[in-house]
C-alpha positions in Angstrom: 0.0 0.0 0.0 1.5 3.3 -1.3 -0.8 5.4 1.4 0.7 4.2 4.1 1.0 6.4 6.8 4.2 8.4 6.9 3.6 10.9 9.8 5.0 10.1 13.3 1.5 9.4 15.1 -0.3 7.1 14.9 -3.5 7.2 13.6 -4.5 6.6 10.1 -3.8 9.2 8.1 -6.6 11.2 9.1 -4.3 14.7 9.6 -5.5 17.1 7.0 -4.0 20.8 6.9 -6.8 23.1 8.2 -7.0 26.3 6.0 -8.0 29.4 7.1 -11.0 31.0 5.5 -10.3 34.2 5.7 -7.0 36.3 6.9 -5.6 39.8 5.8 -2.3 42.4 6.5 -4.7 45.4 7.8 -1.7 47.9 8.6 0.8 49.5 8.4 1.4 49.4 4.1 5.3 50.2 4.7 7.9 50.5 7.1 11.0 52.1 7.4 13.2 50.7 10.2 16.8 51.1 11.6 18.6 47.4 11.9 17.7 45.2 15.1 14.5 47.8 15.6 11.4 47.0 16.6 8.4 48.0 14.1 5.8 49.8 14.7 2.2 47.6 15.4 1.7 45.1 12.6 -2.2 44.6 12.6 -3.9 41.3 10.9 -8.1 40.4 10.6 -8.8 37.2 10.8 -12.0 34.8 9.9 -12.6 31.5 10.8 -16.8 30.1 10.3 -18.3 29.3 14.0 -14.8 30.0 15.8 -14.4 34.1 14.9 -17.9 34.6 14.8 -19.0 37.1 17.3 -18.2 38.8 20.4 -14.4 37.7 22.1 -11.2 35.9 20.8 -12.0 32.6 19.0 -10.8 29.4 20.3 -7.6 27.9 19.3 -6.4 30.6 16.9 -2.4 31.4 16.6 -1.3 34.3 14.7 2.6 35.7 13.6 4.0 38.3 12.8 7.1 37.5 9.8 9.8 39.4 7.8 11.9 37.5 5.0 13.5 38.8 2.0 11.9 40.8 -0.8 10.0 38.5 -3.3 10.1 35.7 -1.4 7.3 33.2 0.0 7.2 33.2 3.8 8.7 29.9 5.5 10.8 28.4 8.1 12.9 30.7 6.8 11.4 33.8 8.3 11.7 35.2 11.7 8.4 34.9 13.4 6.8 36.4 16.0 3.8 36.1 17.8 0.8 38.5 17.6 -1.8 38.9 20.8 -5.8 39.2 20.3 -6.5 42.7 20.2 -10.7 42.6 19.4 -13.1 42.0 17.3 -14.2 43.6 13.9 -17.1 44.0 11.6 -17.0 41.2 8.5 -19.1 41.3 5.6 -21.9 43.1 7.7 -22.3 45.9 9.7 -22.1 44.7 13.5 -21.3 41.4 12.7 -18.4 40.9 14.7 -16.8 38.3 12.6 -13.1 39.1 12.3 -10.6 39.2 15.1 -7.9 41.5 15.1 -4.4 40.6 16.4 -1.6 43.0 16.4 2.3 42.3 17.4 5.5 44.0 16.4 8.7 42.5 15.0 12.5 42.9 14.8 14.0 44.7 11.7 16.6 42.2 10.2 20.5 43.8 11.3 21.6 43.7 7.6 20.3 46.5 5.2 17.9 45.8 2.6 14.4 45.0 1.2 12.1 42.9 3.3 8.6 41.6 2.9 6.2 41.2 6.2 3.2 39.4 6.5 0.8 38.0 9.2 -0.3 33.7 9.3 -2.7 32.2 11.0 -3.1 29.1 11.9 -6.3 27.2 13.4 -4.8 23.2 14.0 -1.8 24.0 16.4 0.4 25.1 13.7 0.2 22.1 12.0 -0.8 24.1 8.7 -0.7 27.9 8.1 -2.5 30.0 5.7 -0.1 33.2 5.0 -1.6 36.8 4.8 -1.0 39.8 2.5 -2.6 42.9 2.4 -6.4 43.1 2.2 -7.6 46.3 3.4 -9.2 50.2 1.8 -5.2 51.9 2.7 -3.2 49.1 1.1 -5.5 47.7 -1.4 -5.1 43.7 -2.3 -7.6 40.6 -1.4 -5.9 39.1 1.8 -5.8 35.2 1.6 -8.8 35.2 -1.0 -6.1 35.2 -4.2 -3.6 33.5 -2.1 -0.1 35.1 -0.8 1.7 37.7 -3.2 4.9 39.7 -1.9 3.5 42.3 -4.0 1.1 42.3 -1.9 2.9 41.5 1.6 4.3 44.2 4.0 7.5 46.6 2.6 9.9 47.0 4.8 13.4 49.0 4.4 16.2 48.9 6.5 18.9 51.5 5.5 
């Protein structure tokens, strides 16, 4: 049997990434940022069906905060950091309460350059992560709806 189960638990291959419905880079667009500094408050929305829904923090969501080189799809690679509940926020309708927001800060790289940030969210205990680029009115783009683009992700300069 070729499907044999390759992961180190054991159950019968019944682990199945859990995407993310919904999750999007709210703010800030750009950063500027000496080497080693800390950035200014990275803000990501998050929506999950019958777990964001409504009033408080939903259950068993993890959110980061990552920076990694320009044009580049976040990884291991990228220095995470994690990102606290900070409230809820209106969806798709007016009161709804469907998104929670999460905001965290990261450290500039110490070598000068172009970096990309991004937020990802994970709802299975980080077994699988759905990475998110910008989705909001000030920095335009369709957050994890049209997947991850670093032209959409975070800009960050370190001179």
């Amino acid at each position: 049997d070729t499907d044999a189960d390759t992961d180190a638990d054991t159950d019968a291959d019944t682990d199945a990434d859990v995407p993310v419905d919904y999750c999007h880079l709210q703010w800030p667009c750009s950063q500027t940022l000496a080497a080693g500094s800390t950035s200014e408050a990275v803000y990501v929305w998050v929506y999950q069906g019958g777990v964001t829904d409504g009033t408080g923090q939903g259950g068993g969501v993890e959110v980061d905060l990552g920076v990694g080189p320009d044009g580049t799809n976040p990884d291991a690679s990228w220095d995470w950091t994690p990102a606290a509940y900070l409230g809820d926020k209106d969806g798709l309708t007016s009161g709804d309460l469907a998104n929670d927001e999460y905001s965290g800060s990261f450290t500039a790289p110490v070598t000068s350059g172009d970096y990309d940030y991004c937020g990802r969210v994970s709802v299975d205990g980080g077994a699988s992560w759905t990475y998110c680029d910008f989705g909001s009115v000030e920095c335009g783009g369709a957050g994890s709806d049209d997947g991850y683009s670093s032209a959409q992700a975070g800009s960050l300069s370190v001179p």
